[in-house]
Structures are given as C-alpha cells and as structure tokens.
N, C-alpha and C positions, 0 to 999 in steps of 0.2 A: 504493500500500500504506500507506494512515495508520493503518489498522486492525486487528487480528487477521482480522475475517472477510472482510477482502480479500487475506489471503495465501495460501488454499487457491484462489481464483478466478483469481487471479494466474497461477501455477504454470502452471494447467491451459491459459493463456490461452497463454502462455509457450514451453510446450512441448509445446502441440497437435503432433501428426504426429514427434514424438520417439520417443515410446511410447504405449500406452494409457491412456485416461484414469485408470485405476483404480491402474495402476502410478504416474502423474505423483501423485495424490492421496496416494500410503503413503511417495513422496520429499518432498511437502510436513509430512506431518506429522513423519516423520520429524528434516528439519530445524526445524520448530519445535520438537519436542524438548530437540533440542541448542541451537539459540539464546534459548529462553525457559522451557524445562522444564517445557513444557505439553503433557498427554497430550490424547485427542482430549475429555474430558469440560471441559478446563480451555479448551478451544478456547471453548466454545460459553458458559463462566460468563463468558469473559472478550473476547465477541467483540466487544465495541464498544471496548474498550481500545486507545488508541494506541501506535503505535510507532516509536521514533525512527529521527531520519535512518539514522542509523550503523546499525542492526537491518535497516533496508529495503535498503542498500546491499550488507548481508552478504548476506541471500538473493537479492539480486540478483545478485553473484559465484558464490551455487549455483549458480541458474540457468545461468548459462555456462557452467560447469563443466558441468552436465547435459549442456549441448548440444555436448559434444565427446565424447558417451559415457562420460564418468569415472563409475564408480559412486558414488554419494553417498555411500558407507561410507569410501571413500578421499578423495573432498572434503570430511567431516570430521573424517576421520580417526582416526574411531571405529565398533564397532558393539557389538550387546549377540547375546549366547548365552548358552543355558541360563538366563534373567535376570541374567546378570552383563556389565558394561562392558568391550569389550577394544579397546586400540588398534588397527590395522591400516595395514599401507602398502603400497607396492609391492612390498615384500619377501614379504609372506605373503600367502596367500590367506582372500579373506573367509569366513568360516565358513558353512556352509549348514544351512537347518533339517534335511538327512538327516545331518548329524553329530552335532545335539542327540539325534537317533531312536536311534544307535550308542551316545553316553552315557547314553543313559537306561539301553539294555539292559544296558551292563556295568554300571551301579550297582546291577543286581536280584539281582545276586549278591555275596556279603561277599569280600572280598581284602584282604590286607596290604601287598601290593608291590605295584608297576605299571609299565608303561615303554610311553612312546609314542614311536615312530617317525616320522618328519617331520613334528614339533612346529607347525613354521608359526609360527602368533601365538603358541599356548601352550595354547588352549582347551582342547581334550582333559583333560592332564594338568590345568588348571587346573581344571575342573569338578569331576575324580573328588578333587581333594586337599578341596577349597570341599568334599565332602561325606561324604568317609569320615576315616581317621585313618590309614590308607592312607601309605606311605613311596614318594615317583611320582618317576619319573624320567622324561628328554624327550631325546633326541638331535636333530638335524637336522646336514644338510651345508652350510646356507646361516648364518654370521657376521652377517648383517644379521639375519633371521627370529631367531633366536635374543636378540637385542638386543632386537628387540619383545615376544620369549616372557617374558623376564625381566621387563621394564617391566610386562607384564601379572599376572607373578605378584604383585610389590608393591606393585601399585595394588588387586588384589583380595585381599590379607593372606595368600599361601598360600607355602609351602617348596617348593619345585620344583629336584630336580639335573637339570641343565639340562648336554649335554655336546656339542660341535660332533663330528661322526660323521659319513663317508661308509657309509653300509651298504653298499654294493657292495664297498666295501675289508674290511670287518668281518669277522670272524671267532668273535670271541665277544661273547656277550650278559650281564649280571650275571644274576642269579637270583630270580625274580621269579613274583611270581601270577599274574599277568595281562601279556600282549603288545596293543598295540592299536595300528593303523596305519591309516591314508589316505594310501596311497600316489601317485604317478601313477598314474595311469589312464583317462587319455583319451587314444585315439590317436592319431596324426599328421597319419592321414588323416580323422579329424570334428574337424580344426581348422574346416574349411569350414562345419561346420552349428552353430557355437559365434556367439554374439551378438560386436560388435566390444567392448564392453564389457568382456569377459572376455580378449579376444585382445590387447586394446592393451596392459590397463592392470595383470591381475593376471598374477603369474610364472607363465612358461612352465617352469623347470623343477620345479616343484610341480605343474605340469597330464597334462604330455603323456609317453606312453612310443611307444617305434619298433614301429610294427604289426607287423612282425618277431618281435619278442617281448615281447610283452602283460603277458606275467605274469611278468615278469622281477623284480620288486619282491614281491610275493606268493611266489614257489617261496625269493627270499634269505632273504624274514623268515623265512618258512615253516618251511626249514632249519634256520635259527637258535633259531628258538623250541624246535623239538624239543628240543636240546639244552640249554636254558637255563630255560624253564618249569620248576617245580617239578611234583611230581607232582600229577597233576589240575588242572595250572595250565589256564588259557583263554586263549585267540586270538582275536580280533576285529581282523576288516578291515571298512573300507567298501570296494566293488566296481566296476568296471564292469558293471553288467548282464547286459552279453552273454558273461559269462566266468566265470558264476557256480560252472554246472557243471564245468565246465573244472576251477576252483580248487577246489572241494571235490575232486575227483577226483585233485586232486595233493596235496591233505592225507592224502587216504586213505593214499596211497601214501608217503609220508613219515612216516604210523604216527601220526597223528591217530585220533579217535574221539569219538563224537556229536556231528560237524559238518550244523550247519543252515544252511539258507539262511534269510534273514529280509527279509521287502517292507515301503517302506517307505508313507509315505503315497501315494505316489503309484502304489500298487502294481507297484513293479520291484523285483526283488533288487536289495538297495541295499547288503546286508550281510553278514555270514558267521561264525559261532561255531565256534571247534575246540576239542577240551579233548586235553590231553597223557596218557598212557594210565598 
C-alpha cells in the first residue's frame, strides 16, 4: 500500500471470501474517509499520492478487525446518519439507513416537543433537534448508551434532555408532540438468521425481544403515549415487519387514529404513524 490507489485493491485482496466484493469496496472507502478525508472523487484526484508507514499500518489493523466480523463503524468508532457524525460503541446500536426513512417522515410534519425512546447513540432525537427548534427529549435504560447519546449531542451542537428510564418500570411520560421509538424487535428465535456481525458485537438488549411477546415494547409505549401525547400528538415506531398489522391493531384498540403502515426502501413495513384523537 505506498499508494492511494493500492488501498481499494488491497482491501478486496485482503478480504476476498469475508464478504462480497462490493461490501469489502464501501468498508475500504469508508475507512479512507476517516483516515484521510477522502470521499471517492478525492480517491481518484489523488491516486498516485503516497502514504505513510503509520497510514498503511492503521488500515492494516482494519483489516483485522474486519476479519473477526467487527463492523467497521465500531473499529472506528464512528458513523455518519442523516449527514451528520455520530460516535458508536458497543453500547449502542449502529444506526441503519431505515431509521434515517422514520426521521425523515417525522420531520414532514411541524412539532414543538418530542421524546425518543431507546435513544441508543442519540440519532433520532439528535436529527429532529439539528433541524427543527423543537424542545427533544431521549430516555434509554442502558448508562453507557446514554454517555455516547450525550457525546453525540455536543459534538453535533444540539440540547438534548437526555434521562436514564426503564420503560417497563415507567409509568408516566412528560407531555409532548411527538413519541418516536425503535424498540427491540427482533426475536429470539431469528437470532439464527442474523449475520455474526450483529450477534457478537452490537447489544443484545437493544436487539432482541422473547417470541413470547413480540410486542411487549410497542403495547408499553403505546399505553403510555395515549396518555401523555398532547392532542393530535403522533407516534412513530420502527417495526418488525411481521407484526405490522398486529400493532396497528392494538393502536386501534388503545384509541389511536389515522394509523398507517409505511414500507420502507426495501419495501417491508418498516414503520408505523398513530396520531392521538
């Protein structure tokens, strides 16, 4: 690797039979990103430029990393959502593009208030503050996730009350315009159809709920927001798919109104709007 345009050859050479080529190619650029701050056009103005010892050694230590499964976002310890930079670690889970799909929708409608439920890194609330004037509040159960949440709010310039909360124990919610959550929601039993990736390295209790009872997280907020939405406040969840109908169906019955299902790119119900009556 003396050169820029031996670092994309590298990679691929590297961790043939890891992944796909196409995936190993978006973790090389990826890391050059972060180690040299070269998007893919800065790749090709600058591809004969050399690179030091110390530069080739670090993506050298990706690479190994890669090759025990660690997501790249957690060997460097960063990723980007909605175009903004957020820390990430073991503590939270890596943000995915169907959660940027869930903030885009709630930002299509005006709100004052807001409160996110299993905050994670922070993104959610961090997005909707980065672009309304919006007063956003963030719960989570997990003291570490919440330590990243925070980091993330001052590194991206935004006020975020930020409050360590079991919702299962909760009872009441403050009062607000907007509810929006990603809950657990993947079940126990498709731990087995999940990449080791996701299984080793991001938390399990932000992932997975007891097939048992699916929608154990959705029926708490659910409850809860009834009571604490303002009038004609909104509810937004991200979903399990296969429990789309299911959960509109216990909105209804909890005295919601003009709940939709919403698919995302990949077309699955990915997502769910209630409005409080």
């Amino acid at each position: 690797m003396e050169k820029v345009s031996n670092i994309i050859p590298y990679f691929i050479k590297q961790l043939s039979g890891i992944a796909d080529e196409r995936e190993i190619i978006s973790w090389a650029y990826i890391s050059i990103e972060h180690c040299l701050e070269y998007n893919r056009s800065d790749c090709i103005i600058h591809a004969e430029k050399q690179i030091t010892t110390s530069l080739s050694d670090r993506f050298k230590q990706i690479i190994a990393a890669l090759k025990t499964n660690k997501p790249v976002q957690y060997i460097l310890g960063e990723t980007e959502f909605y175009g903004l930079k957020f820390i990430v670690n073991e503590h939270t889970l890596i943000p995915r593009p169907e959660t940027e799909e869930l903030v885009d929708w709630i930002l299509k409608k005006e709100f004052s208030s807001a409160l996110d439920i299993g905050t994670g890194s922070g993104c959610i609330p961090i997005v909707l503050a980065k672009n309304t004037n919006a007063i956003i509040s963030a719960i989570d159960v997990s003291e570490d996730a919440l330590v990243v949440a925070k980091e993330n709010a001052k590194i991206n310039g935004v006020e975020i009350n930020f409050f360590r909360q079991d919702l299962l124990k909760t009872t009441t919610l403050p009062k607000v315009d907007v509810i929006v959550s990603n809950p657990p929601y993947v079940l126990e039993s498709e731990k087995e159809l999940m990449l080791d990736n996701v299984l080793e390295y991001e938390p399990n209790l932000a992932l997975f709920v007891a097939d048992n009872n699916p929608l154990l997280f959705y029926k708490k907020i659910g409850e809860l927001a009834a009571k604490s939405l303002n009038c004609k406040g909104k509810l937004y969840f991200e979903i399990n798919e296969k429990y789309g109908n299911e959960i509109l169906e216990m909105l209804r019955k909890i005295g919601f109104v003009d709940i939709a299902l919403k698919k995302d790119i990949n077309d699955k119900n990915r997502m769910l709007k209630a409005t409080k009556k």
